[in-house]
N, C-alpha and C positions, 0 to 999 in steps of 0.2 A: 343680623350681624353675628347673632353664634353663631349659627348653621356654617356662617362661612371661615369662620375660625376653624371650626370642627373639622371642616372640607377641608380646611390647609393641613391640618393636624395629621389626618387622614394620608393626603396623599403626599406628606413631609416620611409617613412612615411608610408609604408604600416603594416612594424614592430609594431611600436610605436599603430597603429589604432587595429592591432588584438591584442595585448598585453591588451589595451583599454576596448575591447569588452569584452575579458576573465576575466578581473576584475571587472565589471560593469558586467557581467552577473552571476545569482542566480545559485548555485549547482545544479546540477541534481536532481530530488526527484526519489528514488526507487519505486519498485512495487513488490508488494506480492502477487502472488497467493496463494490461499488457497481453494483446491477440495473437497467435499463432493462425499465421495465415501465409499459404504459397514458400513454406516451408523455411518463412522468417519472424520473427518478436519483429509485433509491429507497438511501441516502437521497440528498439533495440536495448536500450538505456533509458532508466530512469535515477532521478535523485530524490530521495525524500528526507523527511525530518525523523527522528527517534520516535516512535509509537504508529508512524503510518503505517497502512496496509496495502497491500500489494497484492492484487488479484491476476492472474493467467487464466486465459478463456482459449480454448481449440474452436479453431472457426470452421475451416474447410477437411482437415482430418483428422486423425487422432496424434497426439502429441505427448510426450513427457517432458515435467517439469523436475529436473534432478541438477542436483549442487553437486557443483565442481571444483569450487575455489571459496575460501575465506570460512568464516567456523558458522557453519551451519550444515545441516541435513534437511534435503527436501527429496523426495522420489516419487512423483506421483504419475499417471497414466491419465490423459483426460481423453473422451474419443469429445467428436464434432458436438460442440455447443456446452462441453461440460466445465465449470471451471475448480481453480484450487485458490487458494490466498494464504497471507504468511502477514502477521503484525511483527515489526521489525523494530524489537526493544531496546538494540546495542549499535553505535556506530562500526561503518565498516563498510567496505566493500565485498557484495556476493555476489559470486557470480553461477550464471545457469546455462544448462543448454537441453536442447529435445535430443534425446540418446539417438532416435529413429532420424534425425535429421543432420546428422552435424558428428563431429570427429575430430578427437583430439588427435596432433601430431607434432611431434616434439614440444608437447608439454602448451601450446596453442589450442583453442578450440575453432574449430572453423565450420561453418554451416548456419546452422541452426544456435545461436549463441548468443545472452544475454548478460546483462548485470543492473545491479541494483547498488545504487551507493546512499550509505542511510549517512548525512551529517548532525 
């Protein structure tokens, strides 16, 4: 009969300590891939939450990852199979495009062009 008082005791406190943990511990933050493939963001748009991260992969050639719009700075160069990511701390809309693939014109980007909306 003690033993099993003990037992209760036991796992009343081991309840109470994981219960503990899971409240005292931060959400999960998502991850987004986004591929450069055939000389488009596959996908094109994604939406994530405050702290997600956001990976860009070149699949078939080389590609840059460079901001064009909203308050951010990205510029990177990936060749075939390399990637870059970006944790994304502040709501907003960013947007991206491959410099090698895509072209602004009047103030539009067209091609190669992405965005990221963090809510």
């Amino acid at each position: 009969m003690a033993v099993h008082a003990r037992l209760r005791r036991i796992l009343g406190a081991v309840t109470t300590l994981s219960l503990a943990f899971v409240l005292a511990s931060p959400a999960h933050a998502a991850n987004e891939t986004i591929k450069g493939n055939n000389q488009k963001w596959h996908p094109k748009s994604v939406e994530i939450s405050v702290g997600d991260k956001v990976t860009w992969k070149a699949i078939d050639t080389m590609h840059t990852v460079t901001a064009w719009k909203g308050d951010w700075t990205k510029n990177t160069t990936l060749s075939p199979g390399e990637k870059t990511s970006r944790t994304f701390n502040k709501k907003g809309t960013f947007r991206f495009r491959c410099t090698i693939h895509s072209s602004i014109v009047m103030g539009t980007c067209e091609g190669m062009c992405g965005k990221v909306k963090v809510t």
